[in-house]
C-alpha positions in Angstrom: 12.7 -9.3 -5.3 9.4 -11.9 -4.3 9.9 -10.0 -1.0 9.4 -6.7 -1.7 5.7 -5.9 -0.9 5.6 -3.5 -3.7 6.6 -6.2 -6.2 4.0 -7.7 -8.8 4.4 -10.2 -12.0 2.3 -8.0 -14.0 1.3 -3.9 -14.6 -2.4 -4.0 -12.5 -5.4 -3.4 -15.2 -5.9 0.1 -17.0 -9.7 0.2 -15.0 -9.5 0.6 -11.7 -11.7 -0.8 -8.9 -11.7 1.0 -5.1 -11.7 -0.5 -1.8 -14.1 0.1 1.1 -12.8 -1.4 4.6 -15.5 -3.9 6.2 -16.0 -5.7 9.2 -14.4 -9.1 9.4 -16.4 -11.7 7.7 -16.5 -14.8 7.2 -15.8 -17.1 3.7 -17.7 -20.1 4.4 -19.7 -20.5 1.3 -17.1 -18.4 -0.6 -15.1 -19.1 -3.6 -11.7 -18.3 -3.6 -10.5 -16.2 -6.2 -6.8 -15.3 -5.3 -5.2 -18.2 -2.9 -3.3 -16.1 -0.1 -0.2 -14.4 -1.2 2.0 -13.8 1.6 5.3 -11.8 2.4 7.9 -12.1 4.9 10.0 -14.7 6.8 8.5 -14.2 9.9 5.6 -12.5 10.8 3.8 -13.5 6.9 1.5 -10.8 5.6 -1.3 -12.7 4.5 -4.0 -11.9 1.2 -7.3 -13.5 0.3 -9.5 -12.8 -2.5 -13.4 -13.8 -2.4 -16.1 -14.0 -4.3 -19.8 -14.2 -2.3 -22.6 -16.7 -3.8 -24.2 -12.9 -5.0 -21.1 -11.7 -6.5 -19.5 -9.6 -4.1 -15.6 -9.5 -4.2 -14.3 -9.6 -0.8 -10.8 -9.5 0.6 -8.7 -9.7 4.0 -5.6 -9.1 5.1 -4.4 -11.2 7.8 -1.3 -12.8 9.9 -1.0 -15.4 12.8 1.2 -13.1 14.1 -0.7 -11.3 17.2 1.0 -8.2 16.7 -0.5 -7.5 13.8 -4.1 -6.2 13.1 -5.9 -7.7 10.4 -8.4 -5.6 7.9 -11.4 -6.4 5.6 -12.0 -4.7 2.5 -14.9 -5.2 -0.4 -13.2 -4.5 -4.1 -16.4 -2.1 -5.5 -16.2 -1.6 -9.2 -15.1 -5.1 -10.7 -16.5 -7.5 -12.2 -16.0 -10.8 -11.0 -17.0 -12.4 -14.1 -14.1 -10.9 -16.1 -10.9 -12.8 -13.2 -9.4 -15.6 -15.8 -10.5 -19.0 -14.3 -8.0 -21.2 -13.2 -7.1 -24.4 -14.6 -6.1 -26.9 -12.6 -2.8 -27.3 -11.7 -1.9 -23.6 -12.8 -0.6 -20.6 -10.7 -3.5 -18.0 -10.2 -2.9 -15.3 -12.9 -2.2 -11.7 -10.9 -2.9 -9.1 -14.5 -6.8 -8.8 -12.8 -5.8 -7.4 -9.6 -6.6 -3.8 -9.2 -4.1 -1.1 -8.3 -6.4 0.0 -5.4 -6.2 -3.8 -3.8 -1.7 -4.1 -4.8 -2.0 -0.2 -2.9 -4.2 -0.8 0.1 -2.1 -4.6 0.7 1.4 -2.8 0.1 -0.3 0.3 2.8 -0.9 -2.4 4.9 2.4 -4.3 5.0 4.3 -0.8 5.7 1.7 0.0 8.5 1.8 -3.2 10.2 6.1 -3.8 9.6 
């Protein structure tokens, strides 16, 4: 079931955030706030979450596979402050993630498959 894009741990949050596309950018300087989730066995559909030293939340789908076109998106509507911390040695917790960024990622993987 882990590799069906549509699949999440948790029900996303009852306030949802949008998603505006962006240039590519770049997260030197960034934190990371969701590690890279990925799907697939061989091409790997790739997600990264950011935070900016201002607050921004941005995110990118990506792939080292040339055939696929990456996209950059800023979440717009969340508050960064509110995403648990976490601890060391722990899984990120997935609850925080919107449904507009589980939609746009799962619209992306059926795009680009």
């Amino acid at each position: 079931m882990k590799d069906d894009p549509t699949y999440w741990d948790s029900r996303p949050p009852a306030k949802d955030a949008e998603v505006e596309e962006i240039e590519y950018f770049d997260a030197r300087g960034c934190t990371s706030m969701w590690p890279g989730d990925h799907f697939g066995r061989h091409r790997y559909f790739h997600m990264d979450i950011w935070k900016t030293s201002d607050g921004r939340l941005l995110m990118r789908f990506w792939s080292r596979c040339q055939d696929i076109d990456g996209r950059s998106f800023e979440i717009l509507g969340l508050d960064s402050r509110k995403i648990p911390e976490r601890e060391k040695d722990s899984d990120f917790q997935e609850s925080w993630v919107p449904r507009a960024v589980r939609r746009a990622y799962n619209l992306w993987i059926g795009q680009e498959f």
